[in-house]
C-alpha positions as CSV (number, residue, x, y, z in Angstrom):
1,X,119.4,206.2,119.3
2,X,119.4,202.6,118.4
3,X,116.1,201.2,116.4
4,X,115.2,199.0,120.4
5,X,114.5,202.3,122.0
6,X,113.2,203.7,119.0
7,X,110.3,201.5,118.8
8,X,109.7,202.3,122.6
9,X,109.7,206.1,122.0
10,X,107.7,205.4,119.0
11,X,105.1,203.4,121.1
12,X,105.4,200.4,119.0
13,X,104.6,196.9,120.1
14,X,105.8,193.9,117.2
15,X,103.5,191.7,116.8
16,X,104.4,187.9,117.8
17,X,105.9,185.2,115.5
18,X,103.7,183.8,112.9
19,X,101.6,181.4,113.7
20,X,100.6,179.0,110.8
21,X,96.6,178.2,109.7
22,X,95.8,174.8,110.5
23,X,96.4,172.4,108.4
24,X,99.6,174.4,106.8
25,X,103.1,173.3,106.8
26,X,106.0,175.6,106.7
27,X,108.9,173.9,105.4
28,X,111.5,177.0,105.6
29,X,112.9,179.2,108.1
30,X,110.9,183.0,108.3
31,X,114.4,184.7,108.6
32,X,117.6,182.9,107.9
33,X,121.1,184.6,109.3
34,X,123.7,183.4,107.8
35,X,126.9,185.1,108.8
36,X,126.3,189.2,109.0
37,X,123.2,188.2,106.1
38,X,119.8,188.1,107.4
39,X,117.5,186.9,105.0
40,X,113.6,187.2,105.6
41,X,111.1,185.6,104.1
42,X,107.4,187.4,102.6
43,X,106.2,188.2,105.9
44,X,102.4,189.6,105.8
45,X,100.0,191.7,108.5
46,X,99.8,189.0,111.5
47,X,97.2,189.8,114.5
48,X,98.3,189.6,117.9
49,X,98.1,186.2,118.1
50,X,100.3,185.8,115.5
51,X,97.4,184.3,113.0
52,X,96.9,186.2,109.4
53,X,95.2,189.5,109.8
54,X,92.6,191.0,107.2
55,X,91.7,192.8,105.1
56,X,92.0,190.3,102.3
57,X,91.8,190.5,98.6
58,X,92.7,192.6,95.5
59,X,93.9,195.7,95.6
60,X,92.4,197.9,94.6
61,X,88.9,195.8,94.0
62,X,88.6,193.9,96.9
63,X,91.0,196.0,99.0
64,X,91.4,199.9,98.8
65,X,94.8,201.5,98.6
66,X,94.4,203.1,102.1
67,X,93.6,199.5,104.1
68,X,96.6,197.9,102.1
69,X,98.7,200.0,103.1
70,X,97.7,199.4,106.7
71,X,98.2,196.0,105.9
72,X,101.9,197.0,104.2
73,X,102.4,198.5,107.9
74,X,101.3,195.7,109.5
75,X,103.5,193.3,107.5
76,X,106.4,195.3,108.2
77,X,105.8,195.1,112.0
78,X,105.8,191.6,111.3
79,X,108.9,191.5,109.4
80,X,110.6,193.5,112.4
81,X,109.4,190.5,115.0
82,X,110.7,188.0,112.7
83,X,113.7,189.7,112.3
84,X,114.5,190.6,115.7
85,X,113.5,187.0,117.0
86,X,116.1,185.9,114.7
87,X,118.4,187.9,115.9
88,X,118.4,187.1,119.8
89,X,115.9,189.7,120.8
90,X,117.8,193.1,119.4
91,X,117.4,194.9,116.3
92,X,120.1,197.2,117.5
93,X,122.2,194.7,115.3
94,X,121.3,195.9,112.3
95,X,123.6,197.9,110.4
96,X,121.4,198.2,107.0
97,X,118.5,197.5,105.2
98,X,119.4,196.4,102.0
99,X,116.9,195.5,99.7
100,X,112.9,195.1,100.6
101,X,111.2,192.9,98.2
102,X,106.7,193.9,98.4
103,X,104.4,191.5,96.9
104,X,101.0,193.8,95.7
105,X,97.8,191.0,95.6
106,X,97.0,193.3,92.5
107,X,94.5,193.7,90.0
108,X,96.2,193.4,86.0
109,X,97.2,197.1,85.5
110,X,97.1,198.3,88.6
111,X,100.0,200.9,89.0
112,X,99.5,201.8,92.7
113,X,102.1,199.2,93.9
114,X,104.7,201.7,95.2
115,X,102.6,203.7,96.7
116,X,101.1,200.1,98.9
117,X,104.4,199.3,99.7
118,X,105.6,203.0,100.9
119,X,104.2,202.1,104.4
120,X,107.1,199.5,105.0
121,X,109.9,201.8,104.3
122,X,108.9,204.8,106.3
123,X,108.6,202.2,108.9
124,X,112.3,201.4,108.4
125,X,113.3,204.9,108.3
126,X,111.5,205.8,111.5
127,X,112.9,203.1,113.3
128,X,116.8,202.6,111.9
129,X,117.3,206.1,110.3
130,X,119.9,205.9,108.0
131,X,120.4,202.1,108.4
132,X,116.7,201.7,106.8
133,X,117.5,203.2,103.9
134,X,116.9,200.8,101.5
135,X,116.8,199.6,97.7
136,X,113.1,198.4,96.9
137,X,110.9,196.5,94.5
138,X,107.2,197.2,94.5
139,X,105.9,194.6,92.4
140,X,102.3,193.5,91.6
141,X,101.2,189.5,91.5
142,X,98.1,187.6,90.1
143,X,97.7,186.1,94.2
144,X,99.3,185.4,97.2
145,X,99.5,183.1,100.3
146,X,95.8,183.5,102.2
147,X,94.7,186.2,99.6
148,X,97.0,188.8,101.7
149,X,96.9,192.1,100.2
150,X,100.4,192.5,100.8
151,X,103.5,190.6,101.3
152,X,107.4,191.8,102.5
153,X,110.7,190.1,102.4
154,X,113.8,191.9,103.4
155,X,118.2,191.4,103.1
156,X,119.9,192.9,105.6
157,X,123.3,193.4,107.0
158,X,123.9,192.4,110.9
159,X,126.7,192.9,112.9
């Protein structure tokens, strides 16, 4: 079953492109494909109108583990519409995740990163099976973009 009719038997709905914050400039491209390379930039949770979604903040301070890693999910549904827009409208293209890149808003020690960023790859593996198996990095940062909890960027291989 390809990862188009999995996100139908799964009941998932992407959310749309992002849409900037007024005022805010984006001078590069969400997902770049360059030959069978897809390249996608920190993608975070996006509402359905394609504006930044909450919670914001910390984790784990301002933000518990459990709502950022709603958020994670929600950034990965995000990073799934970027992709697939990129792509012409079919994910079925993908042949394999290759490395998944998570961004943790975290407090200075915090050593629940992983476990924020688990939500994206059983995403990936739910949807593409084997071709979401990926290689990850979990990392945690002093802030990012609109004080997102969480923030994904992807490689991938196309065909």
């Amino acid at each position: 079953m390809g990862a188009e009719a999995r996100l139908v038997e799964l009941g998932i709905e992407l959310p749309p492109l992002p849409v900037a914050p007024p005022g805010v400039q984006i001078p590069f491209e969400w997902v770049r494909v360059v030959d069978d390379r897809v390249f996608a930039s920190g993608h975070g949770a996006l509402g359905p109108d394609g504006a930044p979604v909450g919670p914001f903040g910390r984790v784990p301070t301002e933000v518990s583990l459990t709502d950022a890693q709603a958020s994670a999910r929600q950034a990965g549904l995000a990073l799934l519409s970027g992709v697939r827009h990129a792509l012409g409208g079919d994910l079925d293209r993908v042949r394999a995740w290759l490395v998944v890149s998570a961004f943790v808003n975290a407090e200075p020690g915090y050593g629940q990163t992983t476990a924020v960023a688990n939500p994206v790859s059983a995403l990936l593996l739910d949807v593409f099976g084997d071709a979401g198996r990926h290689a990850r990095t979990a990392i945690g940062v002093a802030a990012l973009p609109l004080n997102l909890p969480i923030v994904v960027s992807a490689e991938l291989l196309v065909g």
